[in-house]
C-alpha positions as CSV (number, residue, x, y, z in Angstrom):
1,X,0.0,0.0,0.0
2,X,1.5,3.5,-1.1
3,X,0.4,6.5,0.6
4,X,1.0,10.1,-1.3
5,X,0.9,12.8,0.8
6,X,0.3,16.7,-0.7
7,X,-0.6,19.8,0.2
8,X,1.8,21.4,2.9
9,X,3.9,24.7,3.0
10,X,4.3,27.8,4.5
11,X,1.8,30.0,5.9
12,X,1.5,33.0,8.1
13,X,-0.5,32.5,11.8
14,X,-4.0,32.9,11.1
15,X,-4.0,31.1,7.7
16,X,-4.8,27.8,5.9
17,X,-3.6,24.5,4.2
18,X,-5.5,21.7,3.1
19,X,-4.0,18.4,3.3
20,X,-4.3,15.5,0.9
21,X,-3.5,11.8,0.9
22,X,-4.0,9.4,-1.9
23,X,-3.8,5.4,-1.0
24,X,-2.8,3.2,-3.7
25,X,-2.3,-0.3,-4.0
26,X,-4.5,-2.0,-1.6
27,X,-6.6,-5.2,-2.2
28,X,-8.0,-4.8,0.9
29,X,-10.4,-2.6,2.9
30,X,-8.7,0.5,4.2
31,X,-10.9,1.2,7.4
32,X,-9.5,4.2,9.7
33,X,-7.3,6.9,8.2
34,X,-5.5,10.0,9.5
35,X,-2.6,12.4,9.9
36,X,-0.3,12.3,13.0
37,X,2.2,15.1,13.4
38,X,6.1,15.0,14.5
39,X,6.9,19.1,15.7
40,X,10.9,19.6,16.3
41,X,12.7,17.3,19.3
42,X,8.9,15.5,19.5
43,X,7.2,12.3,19.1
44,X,4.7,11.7,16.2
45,X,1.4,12.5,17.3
46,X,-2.4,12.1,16.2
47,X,-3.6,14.7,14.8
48,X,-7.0,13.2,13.4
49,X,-8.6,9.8,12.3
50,X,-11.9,9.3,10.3
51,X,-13.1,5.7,10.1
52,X,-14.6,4.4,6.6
53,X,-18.2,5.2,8.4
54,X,-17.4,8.8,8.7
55,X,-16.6,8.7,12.6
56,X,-14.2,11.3,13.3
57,X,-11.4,11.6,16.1
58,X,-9.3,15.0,16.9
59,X,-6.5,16.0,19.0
60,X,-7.7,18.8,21.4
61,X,-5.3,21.0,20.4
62,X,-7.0,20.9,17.3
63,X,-10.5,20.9,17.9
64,X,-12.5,23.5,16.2
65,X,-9.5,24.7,13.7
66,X,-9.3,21.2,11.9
67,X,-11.1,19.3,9.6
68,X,-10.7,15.6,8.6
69,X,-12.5,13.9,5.4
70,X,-12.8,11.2,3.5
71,X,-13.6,10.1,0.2
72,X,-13.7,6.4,0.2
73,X,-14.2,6.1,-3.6
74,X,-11.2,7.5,-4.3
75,X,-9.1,5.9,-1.3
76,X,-8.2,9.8,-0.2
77,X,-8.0,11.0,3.2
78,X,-8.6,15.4,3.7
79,X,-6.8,17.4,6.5
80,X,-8.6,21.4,6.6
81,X,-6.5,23.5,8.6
82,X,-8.0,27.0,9.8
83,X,-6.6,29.3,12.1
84,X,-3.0,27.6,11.8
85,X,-0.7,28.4,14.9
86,X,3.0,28.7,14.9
87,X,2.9,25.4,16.9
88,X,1.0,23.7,14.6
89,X,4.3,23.5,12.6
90,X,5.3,20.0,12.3
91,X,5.9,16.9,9.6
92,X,2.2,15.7,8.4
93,X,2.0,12.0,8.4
94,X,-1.2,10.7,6.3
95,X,-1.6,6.7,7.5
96,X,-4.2,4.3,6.5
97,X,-5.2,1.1,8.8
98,X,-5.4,-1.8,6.1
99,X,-7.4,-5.3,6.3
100,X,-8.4,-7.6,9.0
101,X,-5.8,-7.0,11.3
102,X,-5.3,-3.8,10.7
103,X,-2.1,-3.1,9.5
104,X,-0.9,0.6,9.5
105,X,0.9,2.2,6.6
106,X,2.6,5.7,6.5
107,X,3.4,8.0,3.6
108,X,6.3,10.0,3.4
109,X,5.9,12.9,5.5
110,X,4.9,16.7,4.5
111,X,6.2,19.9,6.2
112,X,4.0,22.5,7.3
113,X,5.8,25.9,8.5
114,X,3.5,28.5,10.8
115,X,5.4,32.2,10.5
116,X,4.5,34.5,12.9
């Protein structure tokens, strides 16, 4: 299973980025999907999860700025990010819970930078 992350960058405090993460290769069902987030001299983190059913899990430090989606169609997993916080800056891991036993993948990793 491949997992293509997109979407990150610089932005001022205040602003926005939309995530994006493609999963490829899977013959079977991808259920739970999400990013987790490694700042500077931390661990990785979750950031959010959405199940195939549409439930939703969020970080608190997150609530109310962050949106997760799914299209489960296209095997793509959304991260919406309002009111983006210099601490918010961090590697963006998209991973995708795969089969039965639900094995985890991880795509590669994209940087999103918060200037104040």
């Amino acid at each position: 299973v491949q997992l293509q992350a997109s979407g990150g960058g610089l932005v001022q405090a205040g602003g926005s980025l939309r995530l994006s993460c493609a999963a490829s290769g899977s013959r079977f069902r991808i259920s739970a999907m999400g990013w987790y987030r490694r700042a500077p001299g931390e661990q990785r983190d979750l950031v959010a999860a959405v199940t195939s059913g549409g439930r939703t899990d969020y970080a608190d430090s997150v609530k109310g700025r962050f949106t997760i989606s799914r299209d489960n169609a296209k095997n793509t997993v959304y991260l919406q990010m309002n009111s983006l916080k210099p601490k918010d800056t961090a590697v963006y891991y998209c991973a995708a819970e795969v089969g039965a036993i639900a094995t985890k993948y991880w795509g590669q990793g994209t940087l999103v930078t918060v200037s104040s």
